[in-house]
MARBA-3410 file (N, C-alpha, C, O; in Angstrom, 1 decimal):
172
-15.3,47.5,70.1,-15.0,46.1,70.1,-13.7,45.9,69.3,-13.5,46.3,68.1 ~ -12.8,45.4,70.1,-11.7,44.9,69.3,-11.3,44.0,68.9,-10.8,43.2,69.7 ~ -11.4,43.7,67.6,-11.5,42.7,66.4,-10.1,41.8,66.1,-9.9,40.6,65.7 ~ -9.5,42.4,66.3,-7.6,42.0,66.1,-7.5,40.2,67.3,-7.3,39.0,67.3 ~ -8.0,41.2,68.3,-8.0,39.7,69.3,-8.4,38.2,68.8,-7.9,37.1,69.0
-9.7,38.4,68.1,-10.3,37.3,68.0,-9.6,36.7,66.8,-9.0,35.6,67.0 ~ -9.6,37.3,65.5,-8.7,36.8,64.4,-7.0,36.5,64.7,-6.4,35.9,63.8 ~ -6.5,36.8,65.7,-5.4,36.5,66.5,-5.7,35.6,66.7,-5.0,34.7,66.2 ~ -6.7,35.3,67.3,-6.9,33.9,68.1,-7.6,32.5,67.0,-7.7,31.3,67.2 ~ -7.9,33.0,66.4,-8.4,32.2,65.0,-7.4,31.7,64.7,-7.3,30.5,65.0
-6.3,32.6,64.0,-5.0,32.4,63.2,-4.6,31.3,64.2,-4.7,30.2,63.8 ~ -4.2,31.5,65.5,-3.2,30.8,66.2,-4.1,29.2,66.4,-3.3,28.2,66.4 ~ -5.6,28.8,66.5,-5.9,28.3,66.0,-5.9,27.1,65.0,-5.8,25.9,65.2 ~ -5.9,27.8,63.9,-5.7,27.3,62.5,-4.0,26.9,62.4,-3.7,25.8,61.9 ~ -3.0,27.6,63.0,-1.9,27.4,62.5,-1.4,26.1,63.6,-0.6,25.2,63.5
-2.7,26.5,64.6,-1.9,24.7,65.2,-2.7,23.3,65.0,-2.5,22.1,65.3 ~ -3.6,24.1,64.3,-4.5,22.7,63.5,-3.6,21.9,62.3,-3.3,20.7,62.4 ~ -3.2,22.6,61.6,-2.0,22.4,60.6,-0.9,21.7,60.7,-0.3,20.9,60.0 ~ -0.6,22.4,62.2,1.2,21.6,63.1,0.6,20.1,63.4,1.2,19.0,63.5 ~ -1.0,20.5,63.7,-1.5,18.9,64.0,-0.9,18.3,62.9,0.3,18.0,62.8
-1.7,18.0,62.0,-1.4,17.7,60.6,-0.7,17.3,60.2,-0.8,16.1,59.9 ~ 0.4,17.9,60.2,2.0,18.0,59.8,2.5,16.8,60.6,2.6,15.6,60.3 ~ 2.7,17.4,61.8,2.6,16.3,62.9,2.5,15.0,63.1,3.3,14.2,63.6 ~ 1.3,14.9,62.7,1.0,13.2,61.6,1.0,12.8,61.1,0.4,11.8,61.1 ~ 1.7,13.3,59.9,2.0,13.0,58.6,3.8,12.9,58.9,4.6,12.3,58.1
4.1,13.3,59.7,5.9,13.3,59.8,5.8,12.5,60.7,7.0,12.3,60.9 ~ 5.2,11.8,61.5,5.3,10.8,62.5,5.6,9.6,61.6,6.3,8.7,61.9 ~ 4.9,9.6,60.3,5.1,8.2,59.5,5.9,8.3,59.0,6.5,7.3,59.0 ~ 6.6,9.6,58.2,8.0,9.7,57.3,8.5,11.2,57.8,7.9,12.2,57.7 ~ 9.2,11.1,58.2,9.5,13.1,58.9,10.0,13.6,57.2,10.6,14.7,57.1
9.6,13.0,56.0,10.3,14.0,55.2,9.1,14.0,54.2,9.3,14.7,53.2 ~ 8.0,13.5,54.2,6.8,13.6,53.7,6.6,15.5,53.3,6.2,16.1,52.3 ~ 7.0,16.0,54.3,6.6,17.3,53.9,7.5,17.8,52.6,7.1,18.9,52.2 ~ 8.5,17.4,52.1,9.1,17.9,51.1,8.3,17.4,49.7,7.9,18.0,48.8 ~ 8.2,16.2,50.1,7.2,15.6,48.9,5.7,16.3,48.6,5.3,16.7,47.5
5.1,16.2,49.6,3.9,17.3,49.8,4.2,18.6,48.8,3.7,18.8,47.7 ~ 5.1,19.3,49.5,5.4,20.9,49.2,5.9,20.8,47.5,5.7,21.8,46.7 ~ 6.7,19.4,46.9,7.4,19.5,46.0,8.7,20.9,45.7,9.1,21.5,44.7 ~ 9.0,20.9,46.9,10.1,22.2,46.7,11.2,21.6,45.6,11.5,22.4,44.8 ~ 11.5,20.9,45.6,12.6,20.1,44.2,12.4,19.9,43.0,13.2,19.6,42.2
10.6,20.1,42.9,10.0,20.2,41.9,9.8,18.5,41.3,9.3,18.4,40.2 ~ 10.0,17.5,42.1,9.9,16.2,41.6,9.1,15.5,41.2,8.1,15.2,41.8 ~ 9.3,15.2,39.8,8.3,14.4,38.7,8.2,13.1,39.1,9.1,12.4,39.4 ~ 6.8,12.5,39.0,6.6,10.8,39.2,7.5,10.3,38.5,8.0,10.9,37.5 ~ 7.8,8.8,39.1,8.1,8.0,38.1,8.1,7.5,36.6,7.0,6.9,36.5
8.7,7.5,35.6,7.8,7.3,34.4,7.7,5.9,34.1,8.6,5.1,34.4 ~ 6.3,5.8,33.4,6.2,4.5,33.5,6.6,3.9,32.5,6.7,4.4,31.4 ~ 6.9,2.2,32.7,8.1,1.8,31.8,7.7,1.5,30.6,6.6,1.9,30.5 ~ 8.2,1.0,29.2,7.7,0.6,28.1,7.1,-0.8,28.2,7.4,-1.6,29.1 ~ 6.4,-1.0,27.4,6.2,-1.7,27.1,7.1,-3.0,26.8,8.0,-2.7,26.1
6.9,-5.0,27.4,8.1,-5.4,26.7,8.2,-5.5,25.1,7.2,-5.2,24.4 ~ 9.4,-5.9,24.5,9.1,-6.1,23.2,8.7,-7.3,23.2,8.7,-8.1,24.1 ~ 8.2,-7.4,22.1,7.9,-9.3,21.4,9.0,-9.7,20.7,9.2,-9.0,19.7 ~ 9.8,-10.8,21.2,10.8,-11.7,20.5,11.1,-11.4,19.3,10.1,-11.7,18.6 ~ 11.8,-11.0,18.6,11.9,-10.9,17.4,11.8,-12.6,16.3,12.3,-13.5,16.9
11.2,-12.9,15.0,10.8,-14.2,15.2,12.1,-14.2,13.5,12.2,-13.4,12.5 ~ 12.8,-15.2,13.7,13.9,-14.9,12.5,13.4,-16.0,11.3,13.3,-17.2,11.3 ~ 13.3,-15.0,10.3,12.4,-15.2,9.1,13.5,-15.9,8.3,14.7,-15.5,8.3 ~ 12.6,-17.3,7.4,13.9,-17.9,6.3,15.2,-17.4,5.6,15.4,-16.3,6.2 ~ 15.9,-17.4,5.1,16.9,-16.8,4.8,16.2,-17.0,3.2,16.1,-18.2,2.9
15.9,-16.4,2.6,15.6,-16.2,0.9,16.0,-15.3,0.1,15.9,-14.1,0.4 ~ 16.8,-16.0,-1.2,17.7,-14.5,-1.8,16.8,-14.3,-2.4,15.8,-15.1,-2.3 ~ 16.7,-13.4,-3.3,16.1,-13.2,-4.9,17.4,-13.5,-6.2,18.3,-12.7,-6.4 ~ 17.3,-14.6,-6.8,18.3,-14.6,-7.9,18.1,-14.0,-8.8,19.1,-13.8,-9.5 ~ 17.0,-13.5,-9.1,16.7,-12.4,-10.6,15.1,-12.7,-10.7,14.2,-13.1,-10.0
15.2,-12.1,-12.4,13.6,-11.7,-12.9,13.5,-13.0,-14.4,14.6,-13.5,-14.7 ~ 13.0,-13.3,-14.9,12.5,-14.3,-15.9,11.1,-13.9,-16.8,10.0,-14.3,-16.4 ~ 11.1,-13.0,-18.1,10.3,-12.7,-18.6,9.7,-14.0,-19.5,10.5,-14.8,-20.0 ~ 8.7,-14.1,-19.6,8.1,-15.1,-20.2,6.6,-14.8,-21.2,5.4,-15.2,-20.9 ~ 6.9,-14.0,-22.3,5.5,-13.3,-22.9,5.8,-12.0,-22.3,6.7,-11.2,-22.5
4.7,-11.7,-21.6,4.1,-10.1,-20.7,4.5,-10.4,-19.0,4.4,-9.6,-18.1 ~ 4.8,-11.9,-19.1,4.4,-12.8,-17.9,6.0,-12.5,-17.2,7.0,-12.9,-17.7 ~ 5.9,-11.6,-15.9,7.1,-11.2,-15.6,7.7,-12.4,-14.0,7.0,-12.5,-13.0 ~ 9.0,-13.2,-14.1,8.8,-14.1,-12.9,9.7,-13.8,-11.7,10.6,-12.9,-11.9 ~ 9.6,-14.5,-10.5,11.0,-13.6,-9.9,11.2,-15.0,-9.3,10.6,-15.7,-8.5
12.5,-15.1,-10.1,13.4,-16.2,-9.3,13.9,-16.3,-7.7,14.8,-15.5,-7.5 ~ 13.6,-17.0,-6.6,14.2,-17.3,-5.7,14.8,-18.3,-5.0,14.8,-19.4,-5.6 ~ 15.5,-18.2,-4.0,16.6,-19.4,-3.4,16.0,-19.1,-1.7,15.6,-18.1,-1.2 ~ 16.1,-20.7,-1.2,16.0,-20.8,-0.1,16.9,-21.6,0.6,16.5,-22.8,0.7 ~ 18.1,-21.5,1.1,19.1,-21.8,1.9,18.4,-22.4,3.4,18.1,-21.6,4.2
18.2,-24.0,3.7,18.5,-23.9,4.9,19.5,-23.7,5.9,20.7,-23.4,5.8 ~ 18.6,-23.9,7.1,20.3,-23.7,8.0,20.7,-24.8,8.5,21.4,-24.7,9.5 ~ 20.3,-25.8,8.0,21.1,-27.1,8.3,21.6,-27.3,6.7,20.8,-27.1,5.8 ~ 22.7,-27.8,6.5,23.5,-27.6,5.4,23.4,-28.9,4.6,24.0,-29.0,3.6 ~ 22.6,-30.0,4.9,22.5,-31.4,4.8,21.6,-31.1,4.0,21.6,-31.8,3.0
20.6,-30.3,4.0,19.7,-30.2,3.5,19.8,-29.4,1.7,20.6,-28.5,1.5 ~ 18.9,-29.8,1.0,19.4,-29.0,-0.7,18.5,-27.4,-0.6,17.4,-27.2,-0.1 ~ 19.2,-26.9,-1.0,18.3,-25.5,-1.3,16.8,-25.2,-2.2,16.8,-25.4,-3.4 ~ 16.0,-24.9,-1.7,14.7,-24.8,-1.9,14.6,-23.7,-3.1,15.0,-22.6,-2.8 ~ 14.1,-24.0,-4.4,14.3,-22.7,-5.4,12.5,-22.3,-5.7,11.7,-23.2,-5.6
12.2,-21.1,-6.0,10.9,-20.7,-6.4,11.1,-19.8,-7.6,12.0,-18.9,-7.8 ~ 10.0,-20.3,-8.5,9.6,-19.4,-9.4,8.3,-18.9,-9.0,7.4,-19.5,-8.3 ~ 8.2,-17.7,-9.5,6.6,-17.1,-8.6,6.2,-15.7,-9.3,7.0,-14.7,-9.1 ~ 5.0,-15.5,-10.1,4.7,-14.4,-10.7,3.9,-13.9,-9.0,3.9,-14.4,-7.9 ~ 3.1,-12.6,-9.8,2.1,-11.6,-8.7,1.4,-12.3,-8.3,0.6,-12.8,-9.0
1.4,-12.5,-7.1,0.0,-12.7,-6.3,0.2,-14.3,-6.3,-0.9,-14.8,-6.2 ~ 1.2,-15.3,-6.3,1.3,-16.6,-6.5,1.6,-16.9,-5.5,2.5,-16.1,-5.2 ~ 1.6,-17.9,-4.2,2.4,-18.5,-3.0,2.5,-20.1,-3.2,1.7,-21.0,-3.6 ~ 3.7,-20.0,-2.7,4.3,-21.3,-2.7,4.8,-22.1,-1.2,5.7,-22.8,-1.7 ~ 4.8,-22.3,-0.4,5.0,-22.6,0.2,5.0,-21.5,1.9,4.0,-21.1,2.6
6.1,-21.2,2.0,6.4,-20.1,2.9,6.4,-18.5,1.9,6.6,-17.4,2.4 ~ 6.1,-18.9,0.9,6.4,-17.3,0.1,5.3,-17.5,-0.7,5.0,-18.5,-1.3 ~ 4.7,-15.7,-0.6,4.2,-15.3,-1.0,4.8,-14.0,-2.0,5.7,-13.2,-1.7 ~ 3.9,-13.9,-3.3,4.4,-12.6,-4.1,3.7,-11.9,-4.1,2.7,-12.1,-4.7 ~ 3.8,-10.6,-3.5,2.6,-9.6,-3.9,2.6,-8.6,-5.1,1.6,-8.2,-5.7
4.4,-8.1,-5.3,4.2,-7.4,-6.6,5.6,-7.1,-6.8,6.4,-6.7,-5.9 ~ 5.9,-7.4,-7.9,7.4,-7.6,-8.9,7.6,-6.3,-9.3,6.6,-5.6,-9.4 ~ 8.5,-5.8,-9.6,8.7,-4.2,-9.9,10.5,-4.7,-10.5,11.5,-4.7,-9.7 ~ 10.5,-5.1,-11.6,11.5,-5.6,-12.4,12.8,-4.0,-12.9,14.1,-3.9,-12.9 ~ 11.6,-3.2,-13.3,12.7,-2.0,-13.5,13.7,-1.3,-12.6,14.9,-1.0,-12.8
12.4,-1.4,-10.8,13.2,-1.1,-9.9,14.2,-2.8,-8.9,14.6,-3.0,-7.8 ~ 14.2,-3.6,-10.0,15.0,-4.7,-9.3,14.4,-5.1,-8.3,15.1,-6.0,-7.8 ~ 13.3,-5.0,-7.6,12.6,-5.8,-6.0,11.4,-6.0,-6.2,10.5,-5.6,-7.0 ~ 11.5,-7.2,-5.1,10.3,-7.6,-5.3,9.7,-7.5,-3.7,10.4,-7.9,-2.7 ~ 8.1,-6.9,-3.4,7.3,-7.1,-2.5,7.1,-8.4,-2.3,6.7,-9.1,-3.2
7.6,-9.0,-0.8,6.7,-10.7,-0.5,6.4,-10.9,0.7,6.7,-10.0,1.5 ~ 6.0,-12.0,1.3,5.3,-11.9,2.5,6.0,-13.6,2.7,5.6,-14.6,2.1 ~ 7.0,-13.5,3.6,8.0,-14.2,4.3,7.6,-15.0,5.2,8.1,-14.6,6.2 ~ 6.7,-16.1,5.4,6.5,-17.1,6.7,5.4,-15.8,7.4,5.2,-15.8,8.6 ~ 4.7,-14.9,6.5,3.6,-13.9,7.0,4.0,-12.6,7.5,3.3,-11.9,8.3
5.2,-12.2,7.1,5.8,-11.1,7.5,6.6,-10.7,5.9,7.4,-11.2,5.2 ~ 5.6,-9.4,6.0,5.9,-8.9,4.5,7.6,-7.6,4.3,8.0,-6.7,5.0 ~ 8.0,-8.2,3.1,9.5,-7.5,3.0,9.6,-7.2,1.6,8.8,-7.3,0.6 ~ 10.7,-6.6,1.7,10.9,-5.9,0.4,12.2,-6.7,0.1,13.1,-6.6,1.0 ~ 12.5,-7.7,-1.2,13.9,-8.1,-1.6,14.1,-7.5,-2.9,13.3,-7.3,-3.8
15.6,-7.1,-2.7,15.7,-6.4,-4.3,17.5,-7.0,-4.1,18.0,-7.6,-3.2 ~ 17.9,-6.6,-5.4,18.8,-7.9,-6.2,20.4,-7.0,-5.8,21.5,-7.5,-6.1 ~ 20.2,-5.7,-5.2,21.4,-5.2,-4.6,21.6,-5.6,-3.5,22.7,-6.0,-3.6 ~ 21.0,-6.0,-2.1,21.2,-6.4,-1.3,20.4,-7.5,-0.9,20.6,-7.6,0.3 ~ 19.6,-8.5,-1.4,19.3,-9.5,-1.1,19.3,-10.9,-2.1,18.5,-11.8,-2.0
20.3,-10.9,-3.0,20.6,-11.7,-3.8,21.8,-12.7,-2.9,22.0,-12.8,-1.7 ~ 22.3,-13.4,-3.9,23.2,-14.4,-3.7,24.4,-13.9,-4.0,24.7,-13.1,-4.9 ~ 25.0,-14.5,-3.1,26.5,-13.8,-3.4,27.7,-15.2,-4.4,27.7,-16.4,-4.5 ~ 28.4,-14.1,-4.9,29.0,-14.7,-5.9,30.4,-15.9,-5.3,31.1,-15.4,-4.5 ~ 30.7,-17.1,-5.6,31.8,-17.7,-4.9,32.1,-18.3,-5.7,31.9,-19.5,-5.7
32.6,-17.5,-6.9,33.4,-17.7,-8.1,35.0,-17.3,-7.4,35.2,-16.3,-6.7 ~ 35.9,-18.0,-7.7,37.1,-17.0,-7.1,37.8,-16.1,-8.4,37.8,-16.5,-9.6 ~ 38.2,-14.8,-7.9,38.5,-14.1,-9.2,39.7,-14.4,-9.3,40.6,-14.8,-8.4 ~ 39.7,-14.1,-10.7,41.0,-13.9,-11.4,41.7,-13.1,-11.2,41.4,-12.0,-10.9 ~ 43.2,-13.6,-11.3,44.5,-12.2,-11.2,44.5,-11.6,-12.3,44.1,-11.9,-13.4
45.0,-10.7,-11.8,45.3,-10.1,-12.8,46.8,-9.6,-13.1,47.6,-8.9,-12.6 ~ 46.7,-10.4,-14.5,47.8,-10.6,-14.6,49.0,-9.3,-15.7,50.2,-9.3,-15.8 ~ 47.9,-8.3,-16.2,48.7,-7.0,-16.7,49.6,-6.2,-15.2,50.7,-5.7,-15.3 ~ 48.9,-6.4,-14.1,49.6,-5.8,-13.3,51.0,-6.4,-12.7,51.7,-5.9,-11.9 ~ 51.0,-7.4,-13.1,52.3,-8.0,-12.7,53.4,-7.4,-13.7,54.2,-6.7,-13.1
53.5,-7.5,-14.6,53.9,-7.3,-15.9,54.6,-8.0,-17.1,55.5,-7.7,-17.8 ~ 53.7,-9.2,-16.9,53.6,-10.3,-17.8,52.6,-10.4,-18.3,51.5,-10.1,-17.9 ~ 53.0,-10.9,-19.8,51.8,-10.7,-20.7,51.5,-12.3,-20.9,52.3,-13.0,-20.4 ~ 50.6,-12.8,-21.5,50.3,-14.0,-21.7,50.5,-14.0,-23.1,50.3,-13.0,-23.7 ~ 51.0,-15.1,-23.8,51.2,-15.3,-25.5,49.8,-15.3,-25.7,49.1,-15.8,-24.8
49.2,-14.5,-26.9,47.5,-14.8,-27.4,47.9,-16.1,-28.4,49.0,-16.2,-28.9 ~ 46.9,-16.8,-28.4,46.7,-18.1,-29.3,46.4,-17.0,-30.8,46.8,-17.1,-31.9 ~ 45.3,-15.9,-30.3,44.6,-15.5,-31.5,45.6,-14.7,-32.3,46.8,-14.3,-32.0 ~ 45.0,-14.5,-33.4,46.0,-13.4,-34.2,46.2,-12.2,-34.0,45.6,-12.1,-32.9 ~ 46.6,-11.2,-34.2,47.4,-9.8,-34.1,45.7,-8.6,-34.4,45.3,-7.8,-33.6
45.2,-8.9,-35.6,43.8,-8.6,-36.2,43.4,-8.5,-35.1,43.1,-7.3,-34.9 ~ 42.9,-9.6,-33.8,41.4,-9.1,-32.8,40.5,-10.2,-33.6,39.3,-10.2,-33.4 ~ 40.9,-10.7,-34.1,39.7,-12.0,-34.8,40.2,-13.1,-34.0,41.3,-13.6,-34.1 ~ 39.4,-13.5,-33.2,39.3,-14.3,-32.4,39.5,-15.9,-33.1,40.4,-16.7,-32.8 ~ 38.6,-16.1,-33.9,38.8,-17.2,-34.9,39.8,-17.4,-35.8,39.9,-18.5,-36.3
40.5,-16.7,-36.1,41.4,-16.8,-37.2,43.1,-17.1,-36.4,43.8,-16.2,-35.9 ~ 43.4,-18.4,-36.4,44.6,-18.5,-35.8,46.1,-18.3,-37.1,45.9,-18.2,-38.3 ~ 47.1,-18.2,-36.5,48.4,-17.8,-37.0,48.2,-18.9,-37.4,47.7,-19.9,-36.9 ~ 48.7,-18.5,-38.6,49.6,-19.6,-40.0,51.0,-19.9,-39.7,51.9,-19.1,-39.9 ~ 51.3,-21.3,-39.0,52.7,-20.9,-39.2,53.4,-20.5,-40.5,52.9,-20.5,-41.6
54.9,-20.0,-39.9,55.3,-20.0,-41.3,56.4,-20.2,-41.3,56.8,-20.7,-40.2 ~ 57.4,-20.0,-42.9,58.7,-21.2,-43.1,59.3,-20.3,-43.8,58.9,-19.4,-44.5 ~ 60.3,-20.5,-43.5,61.5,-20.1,-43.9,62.3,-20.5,-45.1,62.9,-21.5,-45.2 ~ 62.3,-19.5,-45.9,63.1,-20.7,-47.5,64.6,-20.5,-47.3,65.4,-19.7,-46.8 ~ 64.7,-21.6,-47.9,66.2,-22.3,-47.6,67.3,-21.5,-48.6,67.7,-22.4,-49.4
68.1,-20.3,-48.9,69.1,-20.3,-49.4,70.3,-21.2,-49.7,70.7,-21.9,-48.8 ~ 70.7,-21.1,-50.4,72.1,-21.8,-50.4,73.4,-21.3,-51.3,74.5,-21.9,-51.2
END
């Protein structure tokens, strides 16, 4: 019995069951079979992020400083609207105190900042970058020009002690 025939005929079978297949699947897209096979190796789509949530923009509050009172440590604040008509909102506020839109949760005076919780959104203000800025206008300086100014005070460095005039006696 020869066996080769029939597995011939199987194979050729099978391989046009397949062309069926194919056949019908390229009838809808003729290029489906590359996708199938992944010969390019192509990764799905990735899927997108998430959107963000609005960012929501919190009061503008400096920290003006710290205010010891006893053991009783305080942290000064300023609240600038943004309509300019309006006067500036100031807070004094130990640990754990809220006042309006501000809350304190913990003063840390050595390291200059204070923990608080902003319209519910908690921040860190400390007195290097969230203080008030200064709008004093500075002075010249006036050694670098190279004019000296007359001192009122005396020669000594005693600030209090002004020049005596003095007089000249009359020869003749």
């Amino acid at each position: 019995m020869n066996l080769k025939a029939p597995a011939w005929l199987l194979g050729l079978l099978l391989l046009a069951e397949g062309g069926l297949v194919m056949a019908a699947s390229s009838a809808e897209n003729p290029y489906a079979v590359i996708g199938e096979r992944n010969v390019f190796h192509l990764n799905p789509p990735p899927i997108p992020p998430p959107p963000e949530a609005p960012k929501t923009e919190l009061p503008d509050i400096k920290l003006s400083g710290f205010l010891k009172i006893g053991k009783t440590t305080h942290a000064l604040f300023v609240y600038t609207p943004k309509d300019k008509k309006e006067p500036p909102i100031y807070y004094d506020l130990v640990d754990g105190e809220k006042q309006g839109i501000l809350e304190v949760v913990k003063i840390r005076e050595d390291e200059e900042e204070v923990e608080v919780i902003n319209s519910g959104t908690p921040t860190t203000l400390n007195l290097k970058e969230n203080s008030l800025e200064s709008k004093a206008p500075v002075a010249a300086n006036t050694a670098s020009e190279g004019r000296r100014r007359p001192s009122v005070f005396s020669q000594r460095g005693n600030p209090f002690a002004f020049p005596i005039p003095q007089r000249r006696t009359r020869m003749q």
